[in-house]
VEXDREN-2710 file (C-alpha; in Angstrom, 1 decimal):
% VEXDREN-2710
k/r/px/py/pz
1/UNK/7.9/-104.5/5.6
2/UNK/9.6/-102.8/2.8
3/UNK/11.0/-99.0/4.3
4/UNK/9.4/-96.6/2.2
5/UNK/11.0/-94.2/-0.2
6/UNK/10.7/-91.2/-0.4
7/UNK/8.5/-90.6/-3.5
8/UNK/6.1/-92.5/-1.2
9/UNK/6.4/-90.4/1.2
10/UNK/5.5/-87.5/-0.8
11/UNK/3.1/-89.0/-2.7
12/UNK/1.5/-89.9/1.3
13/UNK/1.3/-86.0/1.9
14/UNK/-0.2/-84.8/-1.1
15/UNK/-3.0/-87.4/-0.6
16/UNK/-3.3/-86.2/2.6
17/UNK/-3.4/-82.5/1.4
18/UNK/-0.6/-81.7/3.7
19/UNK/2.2/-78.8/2.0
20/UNK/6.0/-80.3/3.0
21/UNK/7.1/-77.0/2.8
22/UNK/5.3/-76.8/6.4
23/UNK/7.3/-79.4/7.8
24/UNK/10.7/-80.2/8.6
25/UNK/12.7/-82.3/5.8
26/UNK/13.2/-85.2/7.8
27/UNK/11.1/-87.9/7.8
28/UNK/10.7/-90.5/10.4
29/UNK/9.6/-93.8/9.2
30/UNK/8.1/-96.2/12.5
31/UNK/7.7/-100.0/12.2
32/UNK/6.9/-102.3/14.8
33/UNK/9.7/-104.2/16.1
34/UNK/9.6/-107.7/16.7
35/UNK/10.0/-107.6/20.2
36/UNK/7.1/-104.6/20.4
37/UNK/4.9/-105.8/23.2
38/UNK/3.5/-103.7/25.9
39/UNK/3.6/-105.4/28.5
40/UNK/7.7/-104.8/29.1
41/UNK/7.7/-101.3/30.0
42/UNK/6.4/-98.4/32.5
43/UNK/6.4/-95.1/32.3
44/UNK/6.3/-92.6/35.3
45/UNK/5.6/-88.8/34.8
46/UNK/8.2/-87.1/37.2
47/UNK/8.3/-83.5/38.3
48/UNK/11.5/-81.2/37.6
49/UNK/13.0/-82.1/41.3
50/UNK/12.4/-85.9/41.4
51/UNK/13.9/-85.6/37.2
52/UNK/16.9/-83.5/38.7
53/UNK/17.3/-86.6/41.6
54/UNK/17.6/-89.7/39.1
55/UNK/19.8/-86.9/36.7
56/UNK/22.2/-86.8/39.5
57/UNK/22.5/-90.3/39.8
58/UNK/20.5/-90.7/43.5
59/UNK/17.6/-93.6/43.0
60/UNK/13.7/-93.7/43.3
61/UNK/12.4/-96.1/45.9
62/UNK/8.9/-97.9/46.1
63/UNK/7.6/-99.1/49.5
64/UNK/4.9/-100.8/50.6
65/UNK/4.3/-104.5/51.9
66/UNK/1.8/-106.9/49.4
67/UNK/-1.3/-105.6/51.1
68/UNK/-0.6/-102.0/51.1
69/UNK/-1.3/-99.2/47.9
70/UNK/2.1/-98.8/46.7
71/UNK/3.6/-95.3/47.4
72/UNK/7.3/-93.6/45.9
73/UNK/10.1/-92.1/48.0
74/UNK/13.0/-90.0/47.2
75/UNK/15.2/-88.9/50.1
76/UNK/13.2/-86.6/51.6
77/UNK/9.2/-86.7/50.2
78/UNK/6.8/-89.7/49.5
79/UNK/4.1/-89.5/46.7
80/UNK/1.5/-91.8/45.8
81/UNK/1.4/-93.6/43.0
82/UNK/-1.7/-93.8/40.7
83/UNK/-2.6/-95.4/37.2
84/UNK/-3.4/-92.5/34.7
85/UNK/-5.3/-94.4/31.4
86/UNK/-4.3/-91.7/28.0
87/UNK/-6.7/-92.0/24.7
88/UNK/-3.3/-91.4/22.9
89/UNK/-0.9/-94.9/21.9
90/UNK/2.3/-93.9/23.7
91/UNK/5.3/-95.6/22.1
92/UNK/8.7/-96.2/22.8
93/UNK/11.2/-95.4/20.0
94/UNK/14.7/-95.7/21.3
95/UNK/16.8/-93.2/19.6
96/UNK/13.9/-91.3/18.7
97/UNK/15.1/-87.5/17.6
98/UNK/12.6/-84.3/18.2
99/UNK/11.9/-81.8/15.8
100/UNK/14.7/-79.6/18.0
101/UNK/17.3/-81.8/17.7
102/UNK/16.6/-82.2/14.1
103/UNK/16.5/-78.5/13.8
104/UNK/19.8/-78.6/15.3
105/UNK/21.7/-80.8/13.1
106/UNK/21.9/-80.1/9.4
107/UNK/23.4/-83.2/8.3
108/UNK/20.2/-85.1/9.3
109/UNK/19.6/-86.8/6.7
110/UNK/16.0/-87.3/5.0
111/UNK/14.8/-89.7/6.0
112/UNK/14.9/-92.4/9.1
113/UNK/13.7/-95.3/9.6
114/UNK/12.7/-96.3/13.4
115/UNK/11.8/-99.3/15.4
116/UNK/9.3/-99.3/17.5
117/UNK/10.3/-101.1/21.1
118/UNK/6.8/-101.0/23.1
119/UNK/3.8/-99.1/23.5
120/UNK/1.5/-98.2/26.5
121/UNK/-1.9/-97.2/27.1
122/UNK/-1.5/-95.6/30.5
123/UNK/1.3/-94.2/32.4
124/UNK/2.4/-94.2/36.6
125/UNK/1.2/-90.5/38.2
126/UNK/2.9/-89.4/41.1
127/UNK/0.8/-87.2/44.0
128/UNK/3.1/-85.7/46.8
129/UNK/1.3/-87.0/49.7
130/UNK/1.9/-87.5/53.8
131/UNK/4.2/-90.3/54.7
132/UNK/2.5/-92.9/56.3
133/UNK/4.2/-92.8/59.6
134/UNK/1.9/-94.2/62.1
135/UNK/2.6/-97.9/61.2
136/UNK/6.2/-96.8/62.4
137/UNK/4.5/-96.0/66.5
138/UNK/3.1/-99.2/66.2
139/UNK/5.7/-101.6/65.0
140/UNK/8.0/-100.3/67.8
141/UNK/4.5/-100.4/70.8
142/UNK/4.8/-103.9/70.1
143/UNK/7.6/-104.4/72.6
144/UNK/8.4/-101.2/74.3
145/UNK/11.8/-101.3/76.7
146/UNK/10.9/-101.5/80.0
147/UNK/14.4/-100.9/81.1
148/UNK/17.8/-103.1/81.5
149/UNK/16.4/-104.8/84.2
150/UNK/13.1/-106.0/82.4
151/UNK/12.8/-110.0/82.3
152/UNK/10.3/-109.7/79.6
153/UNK/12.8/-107.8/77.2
154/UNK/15.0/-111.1/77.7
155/UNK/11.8/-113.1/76.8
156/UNK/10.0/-111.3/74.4
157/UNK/9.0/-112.7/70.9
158/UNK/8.5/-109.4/69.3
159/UNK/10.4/-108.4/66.1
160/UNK/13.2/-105.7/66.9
161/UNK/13.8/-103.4/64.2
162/UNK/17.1/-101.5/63.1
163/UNK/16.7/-98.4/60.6
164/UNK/17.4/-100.5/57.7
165/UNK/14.4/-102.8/58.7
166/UNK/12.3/-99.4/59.3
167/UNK/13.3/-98.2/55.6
168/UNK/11.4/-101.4/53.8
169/UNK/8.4/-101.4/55.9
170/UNK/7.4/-97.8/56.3
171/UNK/5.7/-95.9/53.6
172/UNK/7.9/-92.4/53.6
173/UNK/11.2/-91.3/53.1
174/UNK/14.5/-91.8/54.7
175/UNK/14.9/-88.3/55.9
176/UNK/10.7/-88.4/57.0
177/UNK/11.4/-91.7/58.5
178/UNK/14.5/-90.3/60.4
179/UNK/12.5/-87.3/61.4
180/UNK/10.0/-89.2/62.9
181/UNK/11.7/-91.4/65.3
182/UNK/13.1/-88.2/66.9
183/UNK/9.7/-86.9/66.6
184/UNK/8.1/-89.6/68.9
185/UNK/11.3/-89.8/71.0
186/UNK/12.6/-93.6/70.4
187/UNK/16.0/-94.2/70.6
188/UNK/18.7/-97.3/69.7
189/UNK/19.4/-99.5/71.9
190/UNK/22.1/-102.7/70.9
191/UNK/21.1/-101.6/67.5
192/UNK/17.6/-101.6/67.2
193/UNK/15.0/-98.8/67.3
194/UNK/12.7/-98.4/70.6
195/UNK/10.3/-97.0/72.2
196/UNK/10.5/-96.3/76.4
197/UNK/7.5/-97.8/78.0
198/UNK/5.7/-94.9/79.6
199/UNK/6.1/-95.8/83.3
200/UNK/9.9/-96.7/82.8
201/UNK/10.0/-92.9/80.7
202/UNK/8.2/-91.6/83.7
203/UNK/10.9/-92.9/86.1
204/UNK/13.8/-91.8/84.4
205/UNK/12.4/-88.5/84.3
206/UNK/11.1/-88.2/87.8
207/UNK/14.9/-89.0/88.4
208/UNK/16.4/-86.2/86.8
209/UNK/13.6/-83.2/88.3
210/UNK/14.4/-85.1/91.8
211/UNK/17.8/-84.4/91.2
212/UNK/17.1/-80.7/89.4
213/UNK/15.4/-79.8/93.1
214/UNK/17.9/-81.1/95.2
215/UNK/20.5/-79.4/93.1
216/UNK/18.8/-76.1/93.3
217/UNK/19.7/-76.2/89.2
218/UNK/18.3/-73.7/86.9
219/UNK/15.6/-75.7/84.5
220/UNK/17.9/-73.4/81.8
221/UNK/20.8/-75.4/83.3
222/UNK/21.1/-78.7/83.7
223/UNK/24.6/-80.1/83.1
224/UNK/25.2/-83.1/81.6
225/UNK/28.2/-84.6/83.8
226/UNK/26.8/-84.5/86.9
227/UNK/23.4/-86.3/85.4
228/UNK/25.2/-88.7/83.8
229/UNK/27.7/-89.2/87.4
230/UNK/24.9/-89.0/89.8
231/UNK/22.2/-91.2/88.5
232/UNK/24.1/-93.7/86.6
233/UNK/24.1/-96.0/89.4
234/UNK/20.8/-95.9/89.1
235/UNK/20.0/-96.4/85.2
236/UNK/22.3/-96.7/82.4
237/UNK/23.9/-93.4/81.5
238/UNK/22.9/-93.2/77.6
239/UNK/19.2/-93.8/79.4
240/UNK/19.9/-90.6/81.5
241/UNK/21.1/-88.9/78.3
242/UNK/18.1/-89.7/76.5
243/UNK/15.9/-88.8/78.8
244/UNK/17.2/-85.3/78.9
245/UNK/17.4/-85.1/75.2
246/UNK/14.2/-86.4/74.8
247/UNK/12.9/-83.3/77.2
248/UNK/15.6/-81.0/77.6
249/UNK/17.2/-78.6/74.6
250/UNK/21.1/-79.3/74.5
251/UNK/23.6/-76.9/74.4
252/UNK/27.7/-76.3/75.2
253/UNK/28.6/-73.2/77.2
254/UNK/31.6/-71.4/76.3
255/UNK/34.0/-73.2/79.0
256/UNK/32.6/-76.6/76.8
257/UNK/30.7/-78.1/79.1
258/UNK/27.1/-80.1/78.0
259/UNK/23.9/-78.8/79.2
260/UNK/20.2/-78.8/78.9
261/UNK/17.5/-76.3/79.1
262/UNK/14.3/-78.5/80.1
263/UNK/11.6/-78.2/78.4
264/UNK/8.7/-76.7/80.7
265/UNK/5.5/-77.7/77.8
266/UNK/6.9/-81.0/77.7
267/UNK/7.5/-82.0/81.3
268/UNK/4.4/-81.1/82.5
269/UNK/2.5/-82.4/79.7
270/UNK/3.9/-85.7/80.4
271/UNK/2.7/-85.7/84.2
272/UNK/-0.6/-84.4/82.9
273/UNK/-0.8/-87.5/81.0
274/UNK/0.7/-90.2/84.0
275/UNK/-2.5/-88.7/85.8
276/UNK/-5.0/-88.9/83.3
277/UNK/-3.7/-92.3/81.8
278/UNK/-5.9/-94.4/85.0
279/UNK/-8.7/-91.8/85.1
280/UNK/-11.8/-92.3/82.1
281/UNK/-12.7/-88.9/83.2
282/UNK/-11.2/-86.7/85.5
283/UNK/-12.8/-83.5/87.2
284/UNK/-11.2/-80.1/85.6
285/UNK/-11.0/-78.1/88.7
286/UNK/-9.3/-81.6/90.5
287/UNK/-7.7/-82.2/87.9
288/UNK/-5.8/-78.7/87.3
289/UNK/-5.5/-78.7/90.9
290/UNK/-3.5/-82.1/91.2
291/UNK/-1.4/-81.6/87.8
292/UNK/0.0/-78.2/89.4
293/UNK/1.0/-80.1/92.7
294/UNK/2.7/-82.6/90.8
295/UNK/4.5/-80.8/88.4
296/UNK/8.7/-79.5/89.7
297/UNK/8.7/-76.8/91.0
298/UNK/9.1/-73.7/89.1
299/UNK/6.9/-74.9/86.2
300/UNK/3.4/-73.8/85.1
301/UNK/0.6/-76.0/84.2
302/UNK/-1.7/-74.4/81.1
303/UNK/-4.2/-76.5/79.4
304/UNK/-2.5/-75.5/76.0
305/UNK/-0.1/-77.4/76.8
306/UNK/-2.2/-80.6/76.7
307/UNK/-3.0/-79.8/72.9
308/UNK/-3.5/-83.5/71.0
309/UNK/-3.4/-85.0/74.0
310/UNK/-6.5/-84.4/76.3
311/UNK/-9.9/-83.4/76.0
312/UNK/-11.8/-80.7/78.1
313/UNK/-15.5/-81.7/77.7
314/UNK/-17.6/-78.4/78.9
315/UNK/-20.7/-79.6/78.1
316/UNK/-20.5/-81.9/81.7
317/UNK/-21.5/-80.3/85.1
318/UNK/-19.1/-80.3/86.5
319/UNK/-16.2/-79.9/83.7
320/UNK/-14.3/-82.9/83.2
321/UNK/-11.2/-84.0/81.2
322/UNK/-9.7/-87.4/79.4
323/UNK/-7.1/-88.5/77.7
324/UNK/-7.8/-88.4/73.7
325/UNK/-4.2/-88.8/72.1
326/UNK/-4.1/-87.7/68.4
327/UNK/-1.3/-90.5/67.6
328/UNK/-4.3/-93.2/68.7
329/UNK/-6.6/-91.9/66.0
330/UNK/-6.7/-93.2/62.5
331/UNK/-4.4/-91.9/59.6
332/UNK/-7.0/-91.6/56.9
333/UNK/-8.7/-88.1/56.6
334/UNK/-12.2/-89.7/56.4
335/UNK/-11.3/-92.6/59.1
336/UNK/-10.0/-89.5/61.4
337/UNK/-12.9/-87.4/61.3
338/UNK/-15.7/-90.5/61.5
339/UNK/-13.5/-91.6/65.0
340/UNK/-13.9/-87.2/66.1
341/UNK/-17.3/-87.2/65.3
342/UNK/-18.3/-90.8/67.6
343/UNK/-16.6/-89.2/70.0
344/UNK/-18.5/-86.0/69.8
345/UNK/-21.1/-84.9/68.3
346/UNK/-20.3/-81.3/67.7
347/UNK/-17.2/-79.7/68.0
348/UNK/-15.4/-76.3/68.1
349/UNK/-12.6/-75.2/65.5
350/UNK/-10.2/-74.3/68.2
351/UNK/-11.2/-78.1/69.8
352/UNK/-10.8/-79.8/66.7
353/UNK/-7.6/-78.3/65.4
354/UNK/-5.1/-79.9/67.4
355/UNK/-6.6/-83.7/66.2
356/UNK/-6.8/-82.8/62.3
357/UNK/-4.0/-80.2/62.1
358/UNK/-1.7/-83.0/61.0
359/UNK/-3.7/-83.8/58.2
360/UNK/-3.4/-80.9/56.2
361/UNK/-1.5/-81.3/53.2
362/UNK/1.0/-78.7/51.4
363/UNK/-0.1/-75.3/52.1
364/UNK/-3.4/-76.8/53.1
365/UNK/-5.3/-75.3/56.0
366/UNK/-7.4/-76.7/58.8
367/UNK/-10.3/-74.4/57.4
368/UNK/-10.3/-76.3/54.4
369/UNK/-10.5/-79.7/55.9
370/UNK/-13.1/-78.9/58.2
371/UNK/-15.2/-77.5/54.4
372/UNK/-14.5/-81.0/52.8
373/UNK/-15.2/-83.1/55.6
374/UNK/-17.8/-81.8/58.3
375/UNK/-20.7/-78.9/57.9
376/UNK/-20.8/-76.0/60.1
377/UNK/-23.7/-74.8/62.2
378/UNK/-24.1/-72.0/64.6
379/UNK/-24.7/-73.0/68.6
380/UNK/-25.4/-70.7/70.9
381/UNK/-23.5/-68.1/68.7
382/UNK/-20.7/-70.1/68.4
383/UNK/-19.7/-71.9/64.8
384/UNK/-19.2/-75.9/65.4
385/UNK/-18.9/-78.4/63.1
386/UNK/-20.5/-82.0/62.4
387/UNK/-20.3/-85.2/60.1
388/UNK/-21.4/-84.5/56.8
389/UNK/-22.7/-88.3/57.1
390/UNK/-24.4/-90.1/59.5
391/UNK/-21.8/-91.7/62.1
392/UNK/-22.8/-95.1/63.0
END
């Protein structure tokens, strides 16, 4: 096409009934280029911070195996990834100038002719949303270690994982990803990721309270050394470490020296669930009873500290309790609260908290959850919620 002149573009403007004293004195003239398909490009709308990451030279990641809804990850957060349609043509115009840098440079001159390289009709949205970390639990459930001296860790088929091999197949972020495998206490073993098998978890910590008793230790101070010399006939020492890291709090004293401050909440929930794991319900009193026996001595048994893991149904004569575990239930808010309400019917705000309270979003609160996705009712004078659907 001929570039226009511009007479013709002046001659365009007073048809139009538009005054170029209005305007800036730069025209840009657009044509199609040859190679001005839209099929070639993408376009992503990125905030301030995730602009700021690829400014600074770090890169964008997308995860997600063929079967899952794509999500995007920077070091640290994961957003979702949605198709946004526009009624507006959006085209691509490399070296295409603004009205501020024109403004900016006097010797523009009048007018320019530019190419156009592609167009699109829609444009890649990102949502800040959870990481999807509950595939990571399950991957490494598959083949939990039952210890050096396991036959079926020799035999297993199972797919080991190392981080690398965590970072393609988990929906989240490094750092979330990192976080996380603290978080549900796995640990590296010959270079891949694992999970203890609870009874083998159960051992190893049953050694160290044994030896806590017999040493008359403090549970504020446990040293390291004398873990690590005592029991490592026994287990492998970096299994004695990790069990103490795992429920213990580390610190150096001022002579240097490694010790742990054990973690009460932790411990006891832990034998709270060894007892309830064989039991489908398990009288309250009994129960209570038992769990304070079993405990080292020293600690204190609170139902609080069962939070996500166990269920007190009152409604029973005589109360009883099970095992509910919040990392069992599903990861979808609606999924989550259809699997809560089969369980039970109605529930409590202070009962359901602990099995949505990982749901919430950024500054979002368990009250508003509970608005979107159940109805309240009063019982007895008591507010409890229900499905806003019929469960079936």
């Amino acid at each position: 096409a001929a570039m226009r002149s511009r007479a013709e573009v002046d001659a365009t403007l007073q048809t139009a009934k538009v005054n170029p004293a209005e305007l800036l004195p730069v025209v840009q003239c657009l044509s199609f280029g040859p190679q001005a398909g839209g099929g070639e490009c993408c376009l992503l709308q990125l905030e301030p911070g995730l602009c700021a990451e690829l400014e600074a030279g770090r890169s964008l990641v997308i995860r997600g195996e063929k079967d899952e809804h794509a999500v995007l990850c920077s070091k640290d957060k994961t957003y979702d990834m949605k198709i946004a349609d526009t009624s507006n043509m959006l085209l691509f115009v490399p070296g295409c100038k603004t009205p501020e840098e024109l403004n900016a440079d006097p010797t523009s001159c009048n007018i320019i002719h530019s190419q156009i390289a592609g167009f699109s009709k829609n444009y890649w949205e990102l949502r800040r949303c959870r990481p999807k970390l509950k595939k990571l639990r399950k991957l490494l459930m598959e083949d939990p270690y039952e210890g050096p001296d396991s036959r079926k860790d020799q035999t297993s088929t199972f797919s080991k994982y190392t981080t690398e091999d965590l970072f393609s197949l988990i929906q989240a972020s490094e750092e979330e990803i990192l976080h996380q495998l603290q978080v549900i206490d796995a640990c590296k073993i010959e270079g891949y990721w694992r999970i203890l098998d609870f009874d083998y978890e159960m051992k190893l910590l049953n050694h160290v309270t044994q030896l806590i008793d017999s040493e008359s230790w403090p549970l504020s101070k446990v040293p390291l050394s004398v873990c690590l010399e005592e029991l490592g006939s026994l287990e492998p020492r970096e299994m004695i470490e990790h069990i103490l890291l795992s429920y213990g709090r580390k610190y150096i004293d001022d002579a240097g020296e490694v010790f742990f401050e054990m973690r009460e909440d932790k411990i006891c929930r832990a034998i709270a669930q060894m007892l309830l794991r064989n039991a489908v319900k398990f009288n309250l009193s009994e129960f209570e009873e038992v769990w304070q026996q079993s405990v080292p001595e020293g600690m204190k048994t609170r139902l609080d500290q069962l939070q996500g893991l166990a269920l007190v149904d009152k409604s029973s004569r005589p109360e009883t309790i099970f095992l509910l575990k919040v990392e069992d239930l599903p990861e979808d808010n609606q999924e989550r609260f259809n699997s809560l309400f089969g369980i039970r019917q109605k529930w409590t705000e202070v009962d359901i908290t602990p099995y949505i309270q990982d749901l919430c979003a950024e500054k979002q609160t368990v009250g508003a959850l509970l608005t979107k996705y159940a109805r309240s009712s009063m019982l007895n004078g008591v507010k409890v919620y229900n499905s806003r659907r019929p469960i079936s």
